[in-house]
gemmi code that builds the backbone of each chain (N, CA, C; Angstrom):
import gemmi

chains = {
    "A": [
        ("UNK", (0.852, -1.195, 0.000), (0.000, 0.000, 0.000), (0.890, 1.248, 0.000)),
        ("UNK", (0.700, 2.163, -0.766), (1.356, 3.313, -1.092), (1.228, 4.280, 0.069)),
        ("UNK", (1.948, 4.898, 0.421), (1.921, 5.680, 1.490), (1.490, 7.031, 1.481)),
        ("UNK", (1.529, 8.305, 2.300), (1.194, 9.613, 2.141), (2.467, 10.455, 1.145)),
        ("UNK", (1.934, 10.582, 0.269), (2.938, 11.298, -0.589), (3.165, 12.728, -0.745)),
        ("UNK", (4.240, 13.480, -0.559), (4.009, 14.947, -0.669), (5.437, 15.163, -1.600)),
        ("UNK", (5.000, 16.438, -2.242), (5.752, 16.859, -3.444), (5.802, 18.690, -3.176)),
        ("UNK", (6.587, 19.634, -3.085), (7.936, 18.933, -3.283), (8.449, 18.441, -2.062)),
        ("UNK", (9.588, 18.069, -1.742), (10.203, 17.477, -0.434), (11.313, 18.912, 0.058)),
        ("UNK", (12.045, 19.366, -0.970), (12.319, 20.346, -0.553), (12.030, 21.725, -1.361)),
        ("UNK", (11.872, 22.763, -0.776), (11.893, 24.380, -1.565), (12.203, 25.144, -0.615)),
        ("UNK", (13.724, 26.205, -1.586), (13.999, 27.158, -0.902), (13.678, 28.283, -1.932)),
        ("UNK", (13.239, 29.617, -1.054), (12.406, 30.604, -1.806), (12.800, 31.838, -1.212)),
        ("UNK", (12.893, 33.071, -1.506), (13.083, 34.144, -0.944), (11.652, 34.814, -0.563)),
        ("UNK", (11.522, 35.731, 0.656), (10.440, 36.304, 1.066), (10.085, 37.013, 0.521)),
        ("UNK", (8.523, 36.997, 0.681), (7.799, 37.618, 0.032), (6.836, 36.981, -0.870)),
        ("UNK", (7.610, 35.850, -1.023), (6.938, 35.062, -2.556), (6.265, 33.868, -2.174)),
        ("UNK", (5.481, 33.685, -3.310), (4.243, 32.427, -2.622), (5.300, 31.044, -3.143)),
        ("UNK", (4.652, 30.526, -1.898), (4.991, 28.781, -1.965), (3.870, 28.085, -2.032)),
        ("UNK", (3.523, 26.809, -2.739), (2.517, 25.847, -2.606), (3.360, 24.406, -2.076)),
        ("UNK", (2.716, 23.693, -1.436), (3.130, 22.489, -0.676), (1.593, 21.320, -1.501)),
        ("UNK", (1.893, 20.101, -1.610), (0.676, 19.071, -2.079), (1.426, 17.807, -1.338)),
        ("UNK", (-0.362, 17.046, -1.461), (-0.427, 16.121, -0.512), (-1.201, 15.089, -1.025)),
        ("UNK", (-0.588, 14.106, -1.456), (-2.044, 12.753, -1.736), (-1.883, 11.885, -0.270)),
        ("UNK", (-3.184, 12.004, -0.049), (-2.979, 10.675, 1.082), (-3.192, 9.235, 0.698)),
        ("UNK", (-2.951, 8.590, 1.745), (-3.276, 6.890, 1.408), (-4.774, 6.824, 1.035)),
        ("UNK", (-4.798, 5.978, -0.112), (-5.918, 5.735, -0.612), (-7.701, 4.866, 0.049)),
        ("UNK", (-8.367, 5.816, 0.423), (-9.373, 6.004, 1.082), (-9.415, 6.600, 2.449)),
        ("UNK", (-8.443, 7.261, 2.828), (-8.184, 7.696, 3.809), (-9.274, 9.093, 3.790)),
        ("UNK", (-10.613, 9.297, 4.947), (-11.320, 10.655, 4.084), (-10.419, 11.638, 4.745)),
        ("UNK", (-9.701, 11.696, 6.138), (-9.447, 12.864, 7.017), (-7.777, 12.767, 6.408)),
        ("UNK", (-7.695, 14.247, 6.356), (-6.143, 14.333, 5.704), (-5.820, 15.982, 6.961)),
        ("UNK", (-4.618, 16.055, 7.114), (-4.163, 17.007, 8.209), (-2.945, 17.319, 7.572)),
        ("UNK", (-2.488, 18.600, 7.694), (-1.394, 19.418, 7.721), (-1.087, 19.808, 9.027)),
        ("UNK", (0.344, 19.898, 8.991), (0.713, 19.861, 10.655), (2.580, 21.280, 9.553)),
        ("UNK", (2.442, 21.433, 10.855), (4.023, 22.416, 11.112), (4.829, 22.231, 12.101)),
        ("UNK", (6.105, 21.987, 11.438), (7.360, 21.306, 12.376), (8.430, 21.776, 12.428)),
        ("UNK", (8.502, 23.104, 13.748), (9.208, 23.843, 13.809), (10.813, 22.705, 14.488)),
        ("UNK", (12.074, 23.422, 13.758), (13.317, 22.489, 14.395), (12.844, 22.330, 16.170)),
        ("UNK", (13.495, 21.125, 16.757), (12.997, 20.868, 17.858), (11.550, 20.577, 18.705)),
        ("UNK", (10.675, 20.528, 18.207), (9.533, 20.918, 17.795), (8.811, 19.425, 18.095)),
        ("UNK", (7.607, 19.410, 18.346), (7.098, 18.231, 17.634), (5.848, 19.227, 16.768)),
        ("UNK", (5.151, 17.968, 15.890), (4.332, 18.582, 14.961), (3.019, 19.603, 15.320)),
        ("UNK", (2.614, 20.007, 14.798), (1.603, 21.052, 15.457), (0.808, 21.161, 14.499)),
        ("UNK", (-0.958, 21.239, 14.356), (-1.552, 20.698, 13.428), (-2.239, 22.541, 13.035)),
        ("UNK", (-2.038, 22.464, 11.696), (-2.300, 23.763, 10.713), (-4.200, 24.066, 10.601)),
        ("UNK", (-4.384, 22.483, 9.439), (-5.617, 22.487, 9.349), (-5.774, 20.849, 9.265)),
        ("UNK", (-7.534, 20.493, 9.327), (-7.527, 19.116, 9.114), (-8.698, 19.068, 8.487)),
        ("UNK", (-9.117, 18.582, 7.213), (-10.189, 17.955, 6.797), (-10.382, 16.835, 7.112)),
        ("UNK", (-12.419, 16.104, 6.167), (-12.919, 15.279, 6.634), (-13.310, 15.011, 5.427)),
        ("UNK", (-12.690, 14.751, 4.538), (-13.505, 14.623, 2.983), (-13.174, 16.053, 2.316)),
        ("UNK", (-13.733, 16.853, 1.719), (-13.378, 18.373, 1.759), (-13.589, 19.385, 2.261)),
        ("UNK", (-14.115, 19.063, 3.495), (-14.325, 20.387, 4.110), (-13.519, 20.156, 5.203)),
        ("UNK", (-13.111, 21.893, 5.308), (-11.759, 21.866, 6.425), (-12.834, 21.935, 8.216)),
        ("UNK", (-12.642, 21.475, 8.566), (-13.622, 21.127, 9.770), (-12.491, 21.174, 11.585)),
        ("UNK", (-11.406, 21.885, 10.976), (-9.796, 22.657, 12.146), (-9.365, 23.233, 11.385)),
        ("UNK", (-9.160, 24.372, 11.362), (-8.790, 25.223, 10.885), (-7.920, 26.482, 11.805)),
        ("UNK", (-8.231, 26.331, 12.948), (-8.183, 27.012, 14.402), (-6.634, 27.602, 14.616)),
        ("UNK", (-5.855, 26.975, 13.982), (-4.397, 27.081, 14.000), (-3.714, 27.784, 12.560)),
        ("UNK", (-4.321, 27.652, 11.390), (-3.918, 28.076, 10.501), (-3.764, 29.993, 10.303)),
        ("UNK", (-2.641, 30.402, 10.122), (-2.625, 31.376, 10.126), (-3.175, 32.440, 8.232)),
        ("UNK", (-4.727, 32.791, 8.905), (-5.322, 33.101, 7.163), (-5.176, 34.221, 6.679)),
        ("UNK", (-4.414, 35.139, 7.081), (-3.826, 36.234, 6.864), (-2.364, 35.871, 5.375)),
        ("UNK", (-1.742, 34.720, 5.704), (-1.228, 34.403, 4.873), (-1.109, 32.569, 4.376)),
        ("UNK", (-1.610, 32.201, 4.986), (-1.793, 30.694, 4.239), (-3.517, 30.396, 4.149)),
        ("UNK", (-3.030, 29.479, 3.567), (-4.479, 28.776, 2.691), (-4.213, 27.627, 2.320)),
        ("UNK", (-5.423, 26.725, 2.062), (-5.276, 25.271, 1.925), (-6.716, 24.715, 1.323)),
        ("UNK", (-6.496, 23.620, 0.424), (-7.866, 23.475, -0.246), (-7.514, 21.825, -0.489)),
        ("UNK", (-9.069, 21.398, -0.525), (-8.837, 19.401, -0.648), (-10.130, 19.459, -1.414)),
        ("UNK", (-9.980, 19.556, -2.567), (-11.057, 20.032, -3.923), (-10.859, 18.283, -3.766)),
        ("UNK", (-12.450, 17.543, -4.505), (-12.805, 16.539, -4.537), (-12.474, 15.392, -2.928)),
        ("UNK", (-12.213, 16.279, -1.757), (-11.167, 15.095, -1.088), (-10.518, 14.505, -1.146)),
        ("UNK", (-9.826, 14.308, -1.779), (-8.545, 13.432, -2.054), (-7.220, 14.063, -1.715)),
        ("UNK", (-6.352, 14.676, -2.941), (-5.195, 15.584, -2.487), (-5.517, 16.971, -2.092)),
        ("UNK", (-4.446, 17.626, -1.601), (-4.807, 18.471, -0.869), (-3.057, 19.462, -1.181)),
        ("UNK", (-3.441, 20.635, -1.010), (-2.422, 21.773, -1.859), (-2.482, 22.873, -0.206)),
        ("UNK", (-1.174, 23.202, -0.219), (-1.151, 24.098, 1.239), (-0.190, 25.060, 0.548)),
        ("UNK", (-1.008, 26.327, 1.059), (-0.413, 27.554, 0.106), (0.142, 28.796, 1.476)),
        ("UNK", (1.335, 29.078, 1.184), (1.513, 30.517, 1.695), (2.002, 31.681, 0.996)),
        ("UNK", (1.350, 33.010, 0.948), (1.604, 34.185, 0.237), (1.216, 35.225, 0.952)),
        ("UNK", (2.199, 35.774, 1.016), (3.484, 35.799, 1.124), (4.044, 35.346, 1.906)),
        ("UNK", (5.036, 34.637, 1.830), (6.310, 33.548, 2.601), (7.534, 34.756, 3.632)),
        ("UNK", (7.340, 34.029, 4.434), (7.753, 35.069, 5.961), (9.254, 34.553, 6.205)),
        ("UNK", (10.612, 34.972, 6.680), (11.481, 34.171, 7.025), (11.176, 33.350, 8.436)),
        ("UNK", (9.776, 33.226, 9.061), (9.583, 32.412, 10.328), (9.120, 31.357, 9.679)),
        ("UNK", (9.071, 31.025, 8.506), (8.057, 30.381, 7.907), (8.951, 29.145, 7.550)),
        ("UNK", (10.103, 29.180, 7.567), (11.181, 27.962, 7.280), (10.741, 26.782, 8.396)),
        ("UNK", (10.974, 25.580, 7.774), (10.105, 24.513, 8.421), (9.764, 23.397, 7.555)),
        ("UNK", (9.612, 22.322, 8.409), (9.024, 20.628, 7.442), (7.613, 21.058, 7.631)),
        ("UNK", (6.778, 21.182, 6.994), (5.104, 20.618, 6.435), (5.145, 19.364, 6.251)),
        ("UNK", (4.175, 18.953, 7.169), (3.704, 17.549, 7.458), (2.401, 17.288, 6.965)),
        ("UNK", (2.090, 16.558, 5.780), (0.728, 15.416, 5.864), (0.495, 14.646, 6.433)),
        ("UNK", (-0.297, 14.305, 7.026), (-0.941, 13.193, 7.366), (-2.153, 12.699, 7.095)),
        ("UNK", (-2.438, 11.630, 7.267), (-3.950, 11.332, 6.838), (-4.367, 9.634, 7.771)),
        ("UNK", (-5.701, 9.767, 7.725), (-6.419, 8.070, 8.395), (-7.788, 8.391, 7.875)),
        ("UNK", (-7.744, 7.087, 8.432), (-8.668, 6.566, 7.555), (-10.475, 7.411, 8.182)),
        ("UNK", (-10.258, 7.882, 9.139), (-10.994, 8.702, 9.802), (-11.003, 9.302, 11.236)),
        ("UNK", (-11.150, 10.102, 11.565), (-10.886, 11.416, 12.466), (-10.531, 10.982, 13.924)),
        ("UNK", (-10.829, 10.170, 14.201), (-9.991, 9.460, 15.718), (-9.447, 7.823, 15.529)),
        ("UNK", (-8.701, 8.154, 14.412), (-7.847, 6.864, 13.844), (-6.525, 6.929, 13.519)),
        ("UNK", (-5.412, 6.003, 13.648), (-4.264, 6.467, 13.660), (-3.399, 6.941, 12.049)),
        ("UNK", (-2.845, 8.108, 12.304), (-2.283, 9.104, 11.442), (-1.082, 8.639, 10.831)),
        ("UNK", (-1.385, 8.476, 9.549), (0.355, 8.168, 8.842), (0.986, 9.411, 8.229)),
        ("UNK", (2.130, 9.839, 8.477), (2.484, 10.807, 7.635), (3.491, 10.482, 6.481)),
        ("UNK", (3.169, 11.484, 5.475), (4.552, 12.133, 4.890), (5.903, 12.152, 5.410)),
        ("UNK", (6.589, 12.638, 4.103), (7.631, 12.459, 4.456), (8.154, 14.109, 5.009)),
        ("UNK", (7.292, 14.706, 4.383), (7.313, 16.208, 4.688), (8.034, 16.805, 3.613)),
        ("UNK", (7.483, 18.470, 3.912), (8.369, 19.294, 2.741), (9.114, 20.218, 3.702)),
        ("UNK", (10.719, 20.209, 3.503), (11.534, 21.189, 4.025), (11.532, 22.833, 3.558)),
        ("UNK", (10.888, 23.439, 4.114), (11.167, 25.181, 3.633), (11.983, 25.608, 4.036)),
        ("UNK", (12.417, 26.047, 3.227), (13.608, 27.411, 4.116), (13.172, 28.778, 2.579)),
        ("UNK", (12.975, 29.897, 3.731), (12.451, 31.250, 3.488), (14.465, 31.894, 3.500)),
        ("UNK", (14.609, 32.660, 2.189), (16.074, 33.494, 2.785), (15.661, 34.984, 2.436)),
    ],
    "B": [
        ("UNK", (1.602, 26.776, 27.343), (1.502, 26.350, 27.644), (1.732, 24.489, 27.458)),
        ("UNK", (2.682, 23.827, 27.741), (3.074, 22.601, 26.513), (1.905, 21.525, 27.832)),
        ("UNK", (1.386, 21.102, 26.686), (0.464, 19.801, 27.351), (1.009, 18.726, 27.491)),
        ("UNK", (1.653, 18.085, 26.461), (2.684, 17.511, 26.396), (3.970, 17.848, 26.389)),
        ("UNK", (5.028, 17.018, 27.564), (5.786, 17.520, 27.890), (6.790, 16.444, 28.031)),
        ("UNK", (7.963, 15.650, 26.860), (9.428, 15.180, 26.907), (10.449, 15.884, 27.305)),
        ("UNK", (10.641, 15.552, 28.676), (11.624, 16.411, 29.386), (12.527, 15.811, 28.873)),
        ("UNK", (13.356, 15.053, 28.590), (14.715, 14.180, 28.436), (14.978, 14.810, 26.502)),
        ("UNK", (15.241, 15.250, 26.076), (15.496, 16.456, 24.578), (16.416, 14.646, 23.826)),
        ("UNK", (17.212, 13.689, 24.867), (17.939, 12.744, 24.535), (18.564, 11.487, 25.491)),
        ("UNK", (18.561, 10.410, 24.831), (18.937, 9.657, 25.736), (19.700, 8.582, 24.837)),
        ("UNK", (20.920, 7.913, 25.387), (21.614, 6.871, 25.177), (21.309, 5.549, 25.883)),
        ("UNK", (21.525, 4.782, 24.890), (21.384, 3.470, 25.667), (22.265, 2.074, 24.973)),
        ("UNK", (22.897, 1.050, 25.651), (23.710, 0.248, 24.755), (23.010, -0.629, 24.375)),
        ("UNK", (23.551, -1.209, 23.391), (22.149, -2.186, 22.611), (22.544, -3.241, 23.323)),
        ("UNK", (21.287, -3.769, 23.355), (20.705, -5.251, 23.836), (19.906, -4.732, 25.234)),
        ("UNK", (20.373, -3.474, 25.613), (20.016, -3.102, 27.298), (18.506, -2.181, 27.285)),
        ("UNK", (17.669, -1.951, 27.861), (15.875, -1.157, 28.061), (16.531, 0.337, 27.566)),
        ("UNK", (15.924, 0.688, 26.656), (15.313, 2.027, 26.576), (13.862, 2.122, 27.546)),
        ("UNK", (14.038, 3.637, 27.829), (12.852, 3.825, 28.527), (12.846, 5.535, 28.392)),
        ("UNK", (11.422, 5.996, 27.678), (11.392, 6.885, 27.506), (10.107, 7.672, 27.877)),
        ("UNK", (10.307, 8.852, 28.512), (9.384, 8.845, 29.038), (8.748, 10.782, 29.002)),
        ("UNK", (7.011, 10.462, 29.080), (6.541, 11.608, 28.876), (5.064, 12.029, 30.024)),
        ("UNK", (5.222, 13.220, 29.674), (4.204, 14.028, 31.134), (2.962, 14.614, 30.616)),
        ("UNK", (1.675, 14.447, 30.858), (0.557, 15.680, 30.231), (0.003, 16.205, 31.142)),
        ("UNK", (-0.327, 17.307, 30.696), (-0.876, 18.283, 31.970), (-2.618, 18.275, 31.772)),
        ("UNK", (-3.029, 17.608, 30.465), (-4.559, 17.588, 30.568), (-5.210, 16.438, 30.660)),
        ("UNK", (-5.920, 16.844, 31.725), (-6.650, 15.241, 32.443), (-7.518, 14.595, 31.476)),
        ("UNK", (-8.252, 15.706, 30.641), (-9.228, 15.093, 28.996), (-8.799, 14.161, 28.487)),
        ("UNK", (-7.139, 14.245, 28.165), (-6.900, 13.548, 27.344), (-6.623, 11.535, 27.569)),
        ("UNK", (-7.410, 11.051, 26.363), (-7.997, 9.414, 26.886), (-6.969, 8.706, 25.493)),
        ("UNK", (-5.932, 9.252, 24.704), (-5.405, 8.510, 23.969), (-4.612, 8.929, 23.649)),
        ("UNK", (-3.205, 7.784, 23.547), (-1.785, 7.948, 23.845), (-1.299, 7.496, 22.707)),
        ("UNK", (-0.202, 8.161, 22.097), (0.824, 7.189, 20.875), (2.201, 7.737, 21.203)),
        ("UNK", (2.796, 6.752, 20.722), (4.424, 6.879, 20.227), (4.226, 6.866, 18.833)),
        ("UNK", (5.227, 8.031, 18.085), (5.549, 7.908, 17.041), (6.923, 8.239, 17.126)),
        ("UNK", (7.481, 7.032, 16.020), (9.569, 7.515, 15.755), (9.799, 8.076, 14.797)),
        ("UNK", (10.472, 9.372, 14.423), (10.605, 9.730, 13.282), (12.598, 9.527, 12.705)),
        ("UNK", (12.916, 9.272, 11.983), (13.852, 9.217, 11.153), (14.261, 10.428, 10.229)),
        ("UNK", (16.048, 10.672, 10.757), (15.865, 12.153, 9.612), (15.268, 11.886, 8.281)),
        ("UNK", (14.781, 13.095, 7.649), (13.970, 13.537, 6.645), (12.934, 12.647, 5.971)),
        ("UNK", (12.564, 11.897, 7.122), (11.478, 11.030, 7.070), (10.082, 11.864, 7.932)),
        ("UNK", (8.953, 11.485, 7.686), (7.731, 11.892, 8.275), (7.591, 10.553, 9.472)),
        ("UNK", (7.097, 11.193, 10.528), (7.047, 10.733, 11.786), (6.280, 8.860, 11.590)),
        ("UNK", (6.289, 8.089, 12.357), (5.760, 6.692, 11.764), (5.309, 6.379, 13.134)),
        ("UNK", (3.829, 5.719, 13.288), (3.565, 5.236, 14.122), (3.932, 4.032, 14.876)),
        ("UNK", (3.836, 4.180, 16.204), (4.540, 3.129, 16.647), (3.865, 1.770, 17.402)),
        ("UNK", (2.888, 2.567, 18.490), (2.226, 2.102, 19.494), (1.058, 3.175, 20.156)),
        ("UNK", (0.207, 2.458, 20.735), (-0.712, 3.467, 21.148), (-1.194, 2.837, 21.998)),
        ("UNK", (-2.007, 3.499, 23.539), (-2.931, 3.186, 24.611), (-4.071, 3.758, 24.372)),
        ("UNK", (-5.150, 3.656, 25.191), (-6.318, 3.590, 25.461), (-6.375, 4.239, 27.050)),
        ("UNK", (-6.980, 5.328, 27.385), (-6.900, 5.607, 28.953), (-7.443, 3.930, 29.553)),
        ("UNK", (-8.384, 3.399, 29.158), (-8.751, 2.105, 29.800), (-8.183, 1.214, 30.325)),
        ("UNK", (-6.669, 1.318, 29.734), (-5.809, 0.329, 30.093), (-4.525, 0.702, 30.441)),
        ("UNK", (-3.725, 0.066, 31.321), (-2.469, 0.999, 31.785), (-1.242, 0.080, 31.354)),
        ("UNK", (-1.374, -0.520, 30.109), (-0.249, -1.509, 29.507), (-0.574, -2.435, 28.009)),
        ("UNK", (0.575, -1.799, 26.837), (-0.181, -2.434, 25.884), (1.464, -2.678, 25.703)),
        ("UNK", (1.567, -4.110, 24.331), (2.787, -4.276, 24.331), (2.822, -4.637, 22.822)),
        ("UNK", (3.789, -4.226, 22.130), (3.684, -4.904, 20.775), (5.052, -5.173, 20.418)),
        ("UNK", (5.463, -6.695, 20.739), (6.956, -6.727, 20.151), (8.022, -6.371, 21.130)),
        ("UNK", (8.506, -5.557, 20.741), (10.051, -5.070, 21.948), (9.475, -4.163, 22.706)),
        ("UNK", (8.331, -3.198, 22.063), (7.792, -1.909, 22.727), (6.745, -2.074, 23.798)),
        ("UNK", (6.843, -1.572, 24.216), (5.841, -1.504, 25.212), (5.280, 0.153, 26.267)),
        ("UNK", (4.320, 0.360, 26.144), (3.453, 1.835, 26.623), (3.119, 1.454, 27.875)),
        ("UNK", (3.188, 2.169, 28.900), (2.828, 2.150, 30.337), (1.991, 3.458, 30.343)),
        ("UNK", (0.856, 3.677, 30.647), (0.123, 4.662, 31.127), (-0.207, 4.677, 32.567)),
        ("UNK", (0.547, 5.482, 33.611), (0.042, 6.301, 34.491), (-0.840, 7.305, 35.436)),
        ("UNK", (-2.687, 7.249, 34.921), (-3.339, 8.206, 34.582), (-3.373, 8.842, 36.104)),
        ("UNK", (-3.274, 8.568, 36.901), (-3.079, 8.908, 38.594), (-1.696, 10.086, 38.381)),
        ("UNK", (-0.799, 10.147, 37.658), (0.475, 10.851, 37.637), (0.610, 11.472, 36.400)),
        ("UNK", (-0.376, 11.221, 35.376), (-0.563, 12.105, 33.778), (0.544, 11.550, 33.536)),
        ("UNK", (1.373, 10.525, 33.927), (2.756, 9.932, 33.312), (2.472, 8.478, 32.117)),
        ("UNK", (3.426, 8.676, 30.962), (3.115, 7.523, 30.304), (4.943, 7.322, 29.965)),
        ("UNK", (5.131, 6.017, 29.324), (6.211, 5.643, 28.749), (6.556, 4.385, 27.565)),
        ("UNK", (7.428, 4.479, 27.631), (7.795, 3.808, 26.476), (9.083, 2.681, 26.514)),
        ("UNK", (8.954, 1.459, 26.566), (9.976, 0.789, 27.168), (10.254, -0.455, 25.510)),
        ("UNK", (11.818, 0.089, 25.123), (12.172, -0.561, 24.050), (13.485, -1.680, 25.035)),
        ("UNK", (12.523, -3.159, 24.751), (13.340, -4.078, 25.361), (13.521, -5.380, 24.179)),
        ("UNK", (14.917, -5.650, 23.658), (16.069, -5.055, 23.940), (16.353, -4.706, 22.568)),
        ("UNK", (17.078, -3.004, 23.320), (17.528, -1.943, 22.098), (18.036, -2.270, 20.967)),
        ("UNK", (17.924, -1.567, 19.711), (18.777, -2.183, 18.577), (19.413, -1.412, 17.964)),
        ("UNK", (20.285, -0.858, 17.421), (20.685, 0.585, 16.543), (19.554, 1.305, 15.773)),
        ("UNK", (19.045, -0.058, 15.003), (18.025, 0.723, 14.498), (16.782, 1.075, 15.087)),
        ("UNK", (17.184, 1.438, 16.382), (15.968, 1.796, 16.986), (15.931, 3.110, 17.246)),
        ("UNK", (17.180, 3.792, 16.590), (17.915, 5.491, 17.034), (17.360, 6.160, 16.470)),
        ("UNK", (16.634, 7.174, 16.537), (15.570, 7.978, 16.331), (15.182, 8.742, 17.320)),
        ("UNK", (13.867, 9.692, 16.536), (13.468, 10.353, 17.949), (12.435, 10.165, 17.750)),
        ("UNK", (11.612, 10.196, 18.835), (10.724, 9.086, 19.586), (9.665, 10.757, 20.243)),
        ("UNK", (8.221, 10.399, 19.778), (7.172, 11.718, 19.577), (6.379, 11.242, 20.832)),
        ("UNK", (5.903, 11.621, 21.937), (4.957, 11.338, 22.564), (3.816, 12.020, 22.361)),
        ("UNK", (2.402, 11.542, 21.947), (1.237, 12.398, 21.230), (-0.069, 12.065, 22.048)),
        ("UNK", (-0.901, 12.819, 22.592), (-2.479, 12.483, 23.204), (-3.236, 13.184, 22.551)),
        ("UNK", (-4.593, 13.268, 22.543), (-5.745, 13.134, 21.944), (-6.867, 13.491, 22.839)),
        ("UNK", (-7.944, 14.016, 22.708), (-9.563, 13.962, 23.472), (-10.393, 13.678, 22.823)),
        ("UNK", (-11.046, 12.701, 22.747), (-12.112, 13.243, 21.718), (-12.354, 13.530, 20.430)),
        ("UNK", (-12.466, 15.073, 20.028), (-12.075, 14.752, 18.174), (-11.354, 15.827, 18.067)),
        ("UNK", (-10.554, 15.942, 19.385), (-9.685, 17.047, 19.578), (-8.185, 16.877, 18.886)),
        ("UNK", (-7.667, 17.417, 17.949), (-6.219, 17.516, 17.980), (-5.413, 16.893, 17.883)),
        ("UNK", (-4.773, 15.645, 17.882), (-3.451, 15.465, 18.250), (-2.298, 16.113, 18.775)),
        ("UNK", (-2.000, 16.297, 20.009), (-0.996, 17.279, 21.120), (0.324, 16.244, 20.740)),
        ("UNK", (1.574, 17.203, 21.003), (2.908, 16.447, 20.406), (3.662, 16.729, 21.205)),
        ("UNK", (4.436, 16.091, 22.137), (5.501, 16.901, 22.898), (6.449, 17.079, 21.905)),
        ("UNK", (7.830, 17.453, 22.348), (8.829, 18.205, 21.512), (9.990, 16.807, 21.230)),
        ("UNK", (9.984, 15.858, 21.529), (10.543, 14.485, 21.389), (11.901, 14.342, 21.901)),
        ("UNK", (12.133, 12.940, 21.980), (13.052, 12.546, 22.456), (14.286, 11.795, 21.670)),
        ("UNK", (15.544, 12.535, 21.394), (16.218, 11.622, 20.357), (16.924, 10.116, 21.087)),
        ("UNK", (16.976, 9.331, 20.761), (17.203, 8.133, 21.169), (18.129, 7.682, 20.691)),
        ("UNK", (19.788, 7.065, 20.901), (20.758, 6.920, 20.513), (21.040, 5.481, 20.846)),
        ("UNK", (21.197, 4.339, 20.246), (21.469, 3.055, 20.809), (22.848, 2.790, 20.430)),
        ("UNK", (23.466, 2.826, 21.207), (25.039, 2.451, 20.672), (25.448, 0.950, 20.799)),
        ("UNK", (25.718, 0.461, 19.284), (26.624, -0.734, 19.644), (27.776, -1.400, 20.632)),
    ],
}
model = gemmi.Model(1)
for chain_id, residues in chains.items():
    chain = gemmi.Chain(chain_id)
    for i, (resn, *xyz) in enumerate(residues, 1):
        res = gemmi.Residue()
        res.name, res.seqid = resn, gemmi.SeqId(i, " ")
        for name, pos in zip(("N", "CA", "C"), xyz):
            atom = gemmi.Atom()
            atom.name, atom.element = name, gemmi.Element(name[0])
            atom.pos, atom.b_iso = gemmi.Position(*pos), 0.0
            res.add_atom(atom)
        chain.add_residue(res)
    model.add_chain(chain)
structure = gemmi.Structure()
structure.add_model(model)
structure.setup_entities()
């Protein structure tokens, strides 16, 4: 079984400028989560859908990120404009439903210069 | 305010001998426990998980002790292997609350 896949794994970008992050989860999985993983850190959850609607959102900062899971399935995590606090692994995860255990990604490394 | 809380940032241990790793929560809500190990530039991997119901689950070398009288839980890798060096996530749950993460523990097994 194919695992949580995210693309890219790494991007470095100068501030100011938008980044997009994507996410397929394991296949039938409906709840998919973005998490942020500051160095030292453990993960800290952004937003989480349930199919496509974002249903946590509570943590996401919407002033400059955004995130969309059009049809439920993959899922695209956007920031614009990109902050130098903003350097960091983005984490997917996904299960098979909302109090079930979470597989992640491998994550995408940012670094903002 | 950290709910979850891995005081130990690292720990060594020689192989063949107990890892034991261990974590603190400060919210009484919370009724479900995991270990996850993550591997550099790998995404975190599940390991093991409790149930507040029960104060001992074991799978293999690992084994979870939950504490709910002391908000203490742990993690007992018997016996260590190199590839068991990683760092090691302690995570709880309420409900359809969240997943909480302490800040982890790197784990070093030396031959």
């Amino acid at each position: 079984e194919a695992g949580v896949v995210q693309s890219p794994r790494y991007k470095i970008i100068e501030k100011k400028q938008p980044v997009a992050f994507w996410c397929n989860p394991i296949s039938g999985h409906n709840t998919l989560y973005w998490y942020l993983q500051n160095l030292g850190q453990g993960p800290e959850l952004l937003i989480r859908y349930e199919n496509e609607e974002a249903v946590d959102d509570s943590q996401l900062p919407k002033d400059r990120f955004s995130a969309e899971r059009l049809k439920g399935v993959d899922s695209t995590l956007k920031i614009q404009p990109a902050e130098l606090g903003d350097s960091a692994v983005y984490l997917c995860a996904s299960s098979p439903g909302p109090q079930e255990t979470q597989y992640f990604g491998p994550g995408t490394r940012l670094l903002v210069l | 305010d950290q709910q979850v809380k891995q005081n130990s940032p690292s720990l060594s241990v020689q192989e063949g001998r107990i890892s034991i790793l261990n974590c603190d929560y400060t919210n009484s809500m919370f009724d479900y426990f995991l270990w996850y190990k993550k591997y550099p530039a790998e995404g975190p991997t599940f390991l093991i998980s409790i149930s507040s119901i029960k104060d001992k689950n074991e799978d293999g070398r690992f084994t979870v002790f939950l504490n709910k009288s002391a908000k203490h839980l742990s993690l007992h890798i018997v016996p260590s292997q190199p590839g068991d060096s990683a760092v090691y996530f302690c995570a709880a749950s309420s409900g359809n609350t969240p997943l909480v993460f302490g800040k982890g523990t790197r784990l070093s097994v030396i031959a």
